[in-house]
C-alpha positions in Angstrom: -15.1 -26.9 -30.2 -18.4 -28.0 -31.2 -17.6 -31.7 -31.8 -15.3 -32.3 -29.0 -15.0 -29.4 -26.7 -12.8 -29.1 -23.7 -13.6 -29.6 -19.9 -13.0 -26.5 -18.8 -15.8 -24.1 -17.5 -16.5 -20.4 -18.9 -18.6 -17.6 -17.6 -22.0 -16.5 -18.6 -21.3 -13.7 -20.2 -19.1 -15.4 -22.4 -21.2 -18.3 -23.3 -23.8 -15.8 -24.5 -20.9 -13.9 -26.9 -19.7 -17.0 -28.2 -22.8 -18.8 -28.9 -25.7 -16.5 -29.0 -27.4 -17.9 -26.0 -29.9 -15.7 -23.8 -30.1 -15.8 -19.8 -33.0 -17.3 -19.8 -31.2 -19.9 -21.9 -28.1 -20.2 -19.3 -31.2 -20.8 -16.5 -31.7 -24.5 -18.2 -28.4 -25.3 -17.4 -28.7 -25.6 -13.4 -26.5 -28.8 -12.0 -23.0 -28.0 -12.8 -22.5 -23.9 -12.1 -20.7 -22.5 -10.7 -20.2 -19.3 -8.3 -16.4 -18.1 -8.6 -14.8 -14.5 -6.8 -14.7 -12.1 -9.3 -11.0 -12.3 -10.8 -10.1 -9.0 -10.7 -8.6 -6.8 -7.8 -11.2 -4.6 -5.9 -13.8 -5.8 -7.9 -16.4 -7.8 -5.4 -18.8 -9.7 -6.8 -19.7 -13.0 -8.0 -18.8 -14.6 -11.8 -21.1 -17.4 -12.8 -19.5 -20.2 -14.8 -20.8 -23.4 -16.6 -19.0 -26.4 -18.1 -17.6 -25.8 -21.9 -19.0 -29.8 -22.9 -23.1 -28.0 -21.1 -22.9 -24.8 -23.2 -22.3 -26.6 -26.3 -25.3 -29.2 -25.7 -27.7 -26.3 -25.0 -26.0 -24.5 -27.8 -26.8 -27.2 -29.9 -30.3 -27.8 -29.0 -30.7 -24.3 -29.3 -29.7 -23.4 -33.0 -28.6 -25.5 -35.7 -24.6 -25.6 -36.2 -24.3 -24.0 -39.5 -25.9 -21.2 -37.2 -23.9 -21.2 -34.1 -21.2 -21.1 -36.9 -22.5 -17.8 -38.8 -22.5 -16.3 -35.1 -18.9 -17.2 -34.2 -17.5 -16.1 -37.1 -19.7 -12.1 -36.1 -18.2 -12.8 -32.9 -14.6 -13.3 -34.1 -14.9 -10.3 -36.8 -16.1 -8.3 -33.5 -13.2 -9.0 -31.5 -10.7 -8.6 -34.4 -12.3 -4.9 -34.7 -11.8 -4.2 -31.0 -9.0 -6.2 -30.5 -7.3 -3.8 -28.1 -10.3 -2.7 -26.1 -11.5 -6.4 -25.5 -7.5 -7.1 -24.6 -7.7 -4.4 -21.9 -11.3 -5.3 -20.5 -10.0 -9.3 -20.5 -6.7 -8.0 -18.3 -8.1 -5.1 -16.2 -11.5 -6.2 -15.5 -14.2 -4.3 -18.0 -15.4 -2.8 -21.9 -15.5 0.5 -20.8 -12.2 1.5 -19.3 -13.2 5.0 -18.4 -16.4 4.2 -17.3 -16.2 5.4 -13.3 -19.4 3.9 -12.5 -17.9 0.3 -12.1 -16.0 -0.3 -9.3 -13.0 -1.5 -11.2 -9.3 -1.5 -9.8 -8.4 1.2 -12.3 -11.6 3.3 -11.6 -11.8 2.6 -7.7 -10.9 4.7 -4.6 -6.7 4.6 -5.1 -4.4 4.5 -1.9 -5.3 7.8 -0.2 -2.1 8.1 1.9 -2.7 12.2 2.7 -1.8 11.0 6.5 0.4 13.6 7.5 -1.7 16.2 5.9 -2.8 18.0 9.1 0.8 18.0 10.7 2.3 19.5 7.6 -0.3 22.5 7.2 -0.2 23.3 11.3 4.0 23.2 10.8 4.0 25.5 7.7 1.4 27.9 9.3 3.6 28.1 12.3 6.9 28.2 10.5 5.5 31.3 8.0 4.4 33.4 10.8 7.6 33.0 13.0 9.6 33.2 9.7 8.8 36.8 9.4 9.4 37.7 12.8 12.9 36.1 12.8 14.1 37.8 9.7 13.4 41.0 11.5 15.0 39.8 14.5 17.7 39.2 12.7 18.0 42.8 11.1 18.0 44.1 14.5 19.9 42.3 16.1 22.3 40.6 14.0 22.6 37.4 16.0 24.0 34.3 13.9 21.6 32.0 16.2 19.0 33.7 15.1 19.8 33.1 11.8 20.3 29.5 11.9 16.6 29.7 13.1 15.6 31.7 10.7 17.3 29.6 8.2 15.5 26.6 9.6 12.5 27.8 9.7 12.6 29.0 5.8 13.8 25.5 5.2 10.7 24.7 6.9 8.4 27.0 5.0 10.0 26.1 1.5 10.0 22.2 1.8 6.5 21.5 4.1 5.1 24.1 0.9 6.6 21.6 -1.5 5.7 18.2 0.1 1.8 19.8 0.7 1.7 20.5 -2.8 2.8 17.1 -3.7 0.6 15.5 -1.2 -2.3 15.1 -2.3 -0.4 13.2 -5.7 -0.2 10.4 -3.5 -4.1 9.9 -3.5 -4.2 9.6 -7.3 -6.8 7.1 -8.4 -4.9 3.8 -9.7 -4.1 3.4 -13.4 -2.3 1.1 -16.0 0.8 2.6 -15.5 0.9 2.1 -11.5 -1.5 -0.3 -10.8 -1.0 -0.1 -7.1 -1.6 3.8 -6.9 1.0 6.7 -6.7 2.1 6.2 -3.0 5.6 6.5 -3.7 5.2 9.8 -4.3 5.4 10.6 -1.0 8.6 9.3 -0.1 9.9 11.0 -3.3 9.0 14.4 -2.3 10.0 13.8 1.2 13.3 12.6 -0.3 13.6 16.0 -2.2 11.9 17.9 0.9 15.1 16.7 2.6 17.9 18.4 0.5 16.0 21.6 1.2 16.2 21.1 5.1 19.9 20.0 4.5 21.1 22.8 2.0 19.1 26.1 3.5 18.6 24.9 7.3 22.0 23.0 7.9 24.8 23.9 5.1 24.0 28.4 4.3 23.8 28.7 8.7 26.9 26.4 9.2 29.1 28.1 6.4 28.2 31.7 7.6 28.9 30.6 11.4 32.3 29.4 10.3 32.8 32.8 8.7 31.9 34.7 11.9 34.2 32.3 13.5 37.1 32.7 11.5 36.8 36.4 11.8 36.5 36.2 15.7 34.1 38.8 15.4 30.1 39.0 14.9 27.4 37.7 16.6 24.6 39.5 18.4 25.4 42.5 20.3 25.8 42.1 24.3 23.6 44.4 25.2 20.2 43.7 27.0 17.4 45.0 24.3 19.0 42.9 21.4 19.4 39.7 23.4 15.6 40.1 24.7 14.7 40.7 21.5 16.1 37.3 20.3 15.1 35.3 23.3 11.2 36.8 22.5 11.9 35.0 19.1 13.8 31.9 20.1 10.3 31.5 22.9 8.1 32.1 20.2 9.6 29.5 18.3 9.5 27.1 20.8 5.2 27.0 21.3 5.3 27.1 17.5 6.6 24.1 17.0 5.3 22.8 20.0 2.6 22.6 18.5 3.2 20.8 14.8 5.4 18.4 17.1 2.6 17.5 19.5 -0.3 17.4 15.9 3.0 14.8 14.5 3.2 13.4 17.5 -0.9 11.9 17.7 -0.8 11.1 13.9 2.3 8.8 15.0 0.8 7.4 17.5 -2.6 6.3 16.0 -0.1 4.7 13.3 2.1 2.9 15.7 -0.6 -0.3 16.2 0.1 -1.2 12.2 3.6 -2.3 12.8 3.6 -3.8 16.1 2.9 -6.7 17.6 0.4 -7.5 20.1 2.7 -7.9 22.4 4.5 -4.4 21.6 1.3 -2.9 21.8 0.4 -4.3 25.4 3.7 -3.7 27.2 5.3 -0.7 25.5 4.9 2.7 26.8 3.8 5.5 24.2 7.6 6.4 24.1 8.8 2.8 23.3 5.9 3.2 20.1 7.6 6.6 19.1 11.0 5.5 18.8 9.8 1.9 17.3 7.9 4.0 14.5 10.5 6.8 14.1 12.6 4.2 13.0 10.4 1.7 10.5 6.9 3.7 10.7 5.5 3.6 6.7 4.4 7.4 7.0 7.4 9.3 6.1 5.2 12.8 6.7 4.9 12.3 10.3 7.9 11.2 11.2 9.6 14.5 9.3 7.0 16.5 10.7 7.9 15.3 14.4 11.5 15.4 14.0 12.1 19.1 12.2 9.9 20.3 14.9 11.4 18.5 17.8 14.7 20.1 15.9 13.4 23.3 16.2 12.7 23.0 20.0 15.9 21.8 20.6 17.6 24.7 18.4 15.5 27.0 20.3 16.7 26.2 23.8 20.3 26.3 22.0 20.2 29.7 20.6 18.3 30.8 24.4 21.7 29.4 26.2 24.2 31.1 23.3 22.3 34.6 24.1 22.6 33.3 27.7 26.0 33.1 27.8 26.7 36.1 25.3 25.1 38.4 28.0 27.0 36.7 30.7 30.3 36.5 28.8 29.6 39.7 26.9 31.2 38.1 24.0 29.3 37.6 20.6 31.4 34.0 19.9 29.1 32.3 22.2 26.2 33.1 19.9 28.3 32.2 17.2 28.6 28.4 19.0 25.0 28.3 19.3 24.5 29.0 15.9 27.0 26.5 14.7 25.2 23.5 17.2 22.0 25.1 16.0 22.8 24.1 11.9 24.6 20.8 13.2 21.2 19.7 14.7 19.6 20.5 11.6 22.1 18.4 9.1 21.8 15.2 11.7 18.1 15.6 11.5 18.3 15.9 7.3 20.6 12.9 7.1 18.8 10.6 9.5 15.2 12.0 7.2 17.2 11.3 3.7 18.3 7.7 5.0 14.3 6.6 6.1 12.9 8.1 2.7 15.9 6.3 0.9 14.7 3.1 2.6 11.6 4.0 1.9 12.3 4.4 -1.5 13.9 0.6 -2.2 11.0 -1.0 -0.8 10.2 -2.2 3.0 8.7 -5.3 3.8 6.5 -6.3 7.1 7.6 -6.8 10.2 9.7 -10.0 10.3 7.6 -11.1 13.5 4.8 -10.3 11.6 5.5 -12.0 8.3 6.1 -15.8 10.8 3.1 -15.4 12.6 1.2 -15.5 8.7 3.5 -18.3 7.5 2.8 -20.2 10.9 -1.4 -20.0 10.0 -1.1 -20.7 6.5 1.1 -23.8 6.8 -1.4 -24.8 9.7 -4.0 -25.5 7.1 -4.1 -29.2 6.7 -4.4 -28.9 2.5 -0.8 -26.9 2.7 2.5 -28.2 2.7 4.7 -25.7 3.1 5.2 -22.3 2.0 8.5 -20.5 0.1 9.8 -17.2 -0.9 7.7 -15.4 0.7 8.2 -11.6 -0.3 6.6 -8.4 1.7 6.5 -4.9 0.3 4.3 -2.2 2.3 3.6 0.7 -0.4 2.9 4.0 0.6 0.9 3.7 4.3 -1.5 1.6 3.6 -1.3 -0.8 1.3 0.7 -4.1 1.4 1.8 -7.0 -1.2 2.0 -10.6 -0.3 3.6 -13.1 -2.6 4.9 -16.5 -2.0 5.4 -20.2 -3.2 2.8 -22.6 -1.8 3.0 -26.3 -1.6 -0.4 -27.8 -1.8 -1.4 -31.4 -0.6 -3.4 -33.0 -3.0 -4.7 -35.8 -0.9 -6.2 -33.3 1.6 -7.9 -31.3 -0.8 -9.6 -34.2 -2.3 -10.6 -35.2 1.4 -11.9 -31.9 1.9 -13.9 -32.1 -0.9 -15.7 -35.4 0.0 -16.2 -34.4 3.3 -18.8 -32.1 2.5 -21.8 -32.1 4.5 -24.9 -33.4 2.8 -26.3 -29.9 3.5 -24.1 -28.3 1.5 -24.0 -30.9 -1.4 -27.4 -30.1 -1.9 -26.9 -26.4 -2.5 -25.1 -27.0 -5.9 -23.6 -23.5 -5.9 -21.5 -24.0 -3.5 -18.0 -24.7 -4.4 -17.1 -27.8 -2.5 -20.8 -28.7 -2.8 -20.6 -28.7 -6.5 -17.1 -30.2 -6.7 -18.5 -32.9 -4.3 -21.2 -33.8 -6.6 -19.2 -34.2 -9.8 -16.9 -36.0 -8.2 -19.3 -38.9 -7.0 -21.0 -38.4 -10.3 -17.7 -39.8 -11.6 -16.5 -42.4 -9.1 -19.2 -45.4 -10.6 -17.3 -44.8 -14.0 -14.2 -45.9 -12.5 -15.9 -48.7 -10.4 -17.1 -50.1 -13.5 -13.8 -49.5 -15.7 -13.4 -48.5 -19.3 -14.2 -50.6 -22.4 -11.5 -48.4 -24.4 -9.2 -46.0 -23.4 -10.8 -42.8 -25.3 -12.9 -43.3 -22.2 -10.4 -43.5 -19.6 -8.8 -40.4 -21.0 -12.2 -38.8 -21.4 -12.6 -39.2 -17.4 -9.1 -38.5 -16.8 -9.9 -35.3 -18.3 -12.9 -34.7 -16.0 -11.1 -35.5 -12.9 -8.3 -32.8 -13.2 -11.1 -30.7 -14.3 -12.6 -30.9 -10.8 -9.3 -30.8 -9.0 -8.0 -27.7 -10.6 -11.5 -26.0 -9.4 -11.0 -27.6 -6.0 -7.1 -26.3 -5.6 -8.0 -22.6 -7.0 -11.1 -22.6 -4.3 -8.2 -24.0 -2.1 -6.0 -20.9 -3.0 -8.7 -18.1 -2.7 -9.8 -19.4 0.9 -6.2 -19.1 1.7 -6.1 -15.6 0.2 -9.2 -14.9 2.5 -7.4 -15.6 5.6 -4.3 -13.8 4.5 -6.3 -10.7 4.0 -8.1 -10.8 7.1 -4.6 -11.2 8.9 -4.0 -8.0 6.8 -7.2 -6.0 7.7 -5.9 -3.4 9.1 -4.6 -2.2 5.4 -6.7 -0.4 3.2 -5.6 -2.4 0.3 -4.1 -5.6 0.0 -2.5 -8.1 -2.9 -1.6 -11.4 -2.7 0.5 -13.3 -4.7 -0.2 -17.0 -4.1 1.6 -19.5 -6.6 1.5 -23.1 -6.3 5.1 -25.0 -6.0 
């Protein structure tokens, strides 16, 4: 390394480790660094690097070689002792792993997708208090309507309990294990959540209605105090979830603008946006939340027309009916829940329209060829990955470079200023041409050098733009290879 090292560039911090050099001794070295984006996710800053072949001249004039060699051979027997640690800090971004204070990816603010918080707590506040009332309704009364209710609404209780629990486990901070938070947990309780609403509010209500049935007997009684006594409960019911639908219903809606289009947004009505995120919206929560309760409204005005018609009929079957359409409501609205956290679960990607409008401004950038395999995955509700195959044009990034204003050529910290300046540093040596080939290969060296720095600038503008496309998630990653 010392003799003949490579043209590559490495950071301050590094140059100091390997060769003992202070910062005031990396402040001699001023022409050729440069300011690169910190490497790691969520970690802004800027990372300083210097050419390899500049750290080793000031090295030398530094310290004499038998002494940069004593102090890479300490540095070597440090990084044997810590090999693990320094392997973790060179992949995740630090020494101190557990130290909170830097703003690491593994130490930062993870996905906090608790939307659907307030909708769940209003819904299993309603559904306890109108739980109670029912089951002594029921005793009363003995209607199987009411009992489908009551079996919905203890459903309710037992699986909005469960998912709140679980809730906030989706806000975990980020760690090795899940690098891109604990999201998923969401859709994994609200899978579970599901069963519950499917076994105790759709299968236990339909099997005892079928018994009553089969019997031809049961039901509430015909006369006036029992029926009023359900109706009271079935009303009841009604505001009560009234209420958790309309709290689902606003969460919904202030979701609705991250999956559509501009155009969606502009022309469709606030109805259009419900059933458009119904079917794809990201925030499982909500969309359970709005659906059990608008269940519950609906079963409600059921079990009112079953005790309708029993009074009218004076025949205990009709309650029986209602009870039966009551559960039936309940097991369509549990299937259509465990087939949106099931798609949920095996990954969505954006909106189709959405990922063609991206790929349309990428491949408008004049150093860009074309771009492949693109892939999309939206985790929990707000955060999304980007990956794709990108075919650069290497004549236009080379353009771009020389075209630099003389402005910026003089600031040499600038990327394409800096990249500009080596560049016409080198073009006289291959003006003149090369006595030997050592030296051609020596300037061949040099050139790629500055091109590899000039496509990965190339590739992190492009992320830039990708991310601002993205803005309105929390957190985004991007994949960019080049093809």
């Amino acid at each position: 390394m010392l003799d003949d090292p490579d043209h590559i560039r490495i950071s301050g911090a590094d140059a100091q480790r390997r060769f003992g050099l202070s910062a005031a001794d990396l402040k001699e070295i001023g022409q050729h660094c440069l300011e690169k984006e910190s490497p790691y996710d969520q970690q802004e800053g800027i990372v300083v690097q210097y050419t390899l072949r500049e750290i080793v001249a000031l090295a030398k004039r530094k310290k004499s070689e038998a002494q940069l060699l004593e102090h890479y051979e300490r540095y070597l027997s440090k990084e044997e002792k810590g090999a693990r640690e320094s392997l973790q800090a060179k992949i995740y971004g630090g020494s101190r792993l557990r130290d909170a204070r830097k703003p690491y990816w593994y130490s930062a603010p993870s996905t906090d997708t608790v939307e659907g918080r307030e909708s769940v707590k209003i819904g299993l506040a309603s559904n306890i208090m109108i739980c109670c009332v029912k089951g002594g309704v029921w005793l009363f009364s003995g209607s199987n309507a009411v009992f489908a209710d009551l079996m919905h609404s203890f459903s309710d209780v037992a699986n909005y309990s469960y998912r709140l629990i679980r809730l906030g486990g989706s806000a975990q901070k980020r760690d090795f294990s899940h690098p891109y938070g604990y999201a998923p947990i969401r859709y994994i309780t609200a899978d579970r959540s599901f069963v519950i609403l499917g076994g105790l509010g759709f299968v236990v209500p339909f099997y005892s209605g079928l018994l009553e049935w089969g019997h031809a007997s049961g039901g509430v009684s015909p006369d006036l105090t029992s029926i009023m006594a359900s109706a009271a409960v079935f009303l009841a019911s009604m505001a009560l979830e009234g209420v958790a639908m309309r709290t689902a219903y606003r969460e919904i809606q202030a979701q609705a603008p991250m999956i559509l289009t501009q155009n969606q947004l502009e022309n469709s009505s606030e109805l259009k946006r419900l059933s458009i995120y119904l079917q794809h919206g990201p925030d499982v929560m909500s969309v359970a939340t709005f659906v059990e309760s608008a269940s519950g409204v609906v079963g409600a005005l059921i079990g009112l027309s079953g005790l309708g018609l029993t009074w009218y009929l004076q025949t205990g079957l009709c309650d029986v009916c209602a009870s039966l359409l009551m559960s039936s409501c309940v097991g369509v609205v549990s299937v259509f829940l465990l087939s949106r956290s099931s798609s949920a679960l095996l990954g969505r990607t954006l909106p189709m329209s959405r990922v063609e409008r991206l790929v349309e401004r990428v491949e408008a950038r004049p150093t860009i060829v074309g771009v492949y395999d693109v892939k999309t995955e939206v985790v929990g509700t707000d955060t999304v990955r980007f990956k794709a195959e990108v075919e650069f044009n290497p004549q236009a990034i080379t353009e771009s470079i020389l075209q630099t204003g003389d402005a910026e050529v003089r600031d040499v910290t600038t990327i394409r200023g800096q990249l500009k300046s080596e560049l016409l540093e080198i073009l006289p040596n291959l003006q003149k041409g090369f006595s030997d080939e050592s030296l051609a290969v020596m300037w061949l060296f040099r050139n790629n050098a500055i091109f590899y720095e000039a496509l990965a600038w190339e590739l992190k503008k492009t992320e830039r733009m990708i991310r601002g496309e993205l803005k309105d998630f929390r957190n985004v990653h991007i994949d960019l290879e080049p093809w």
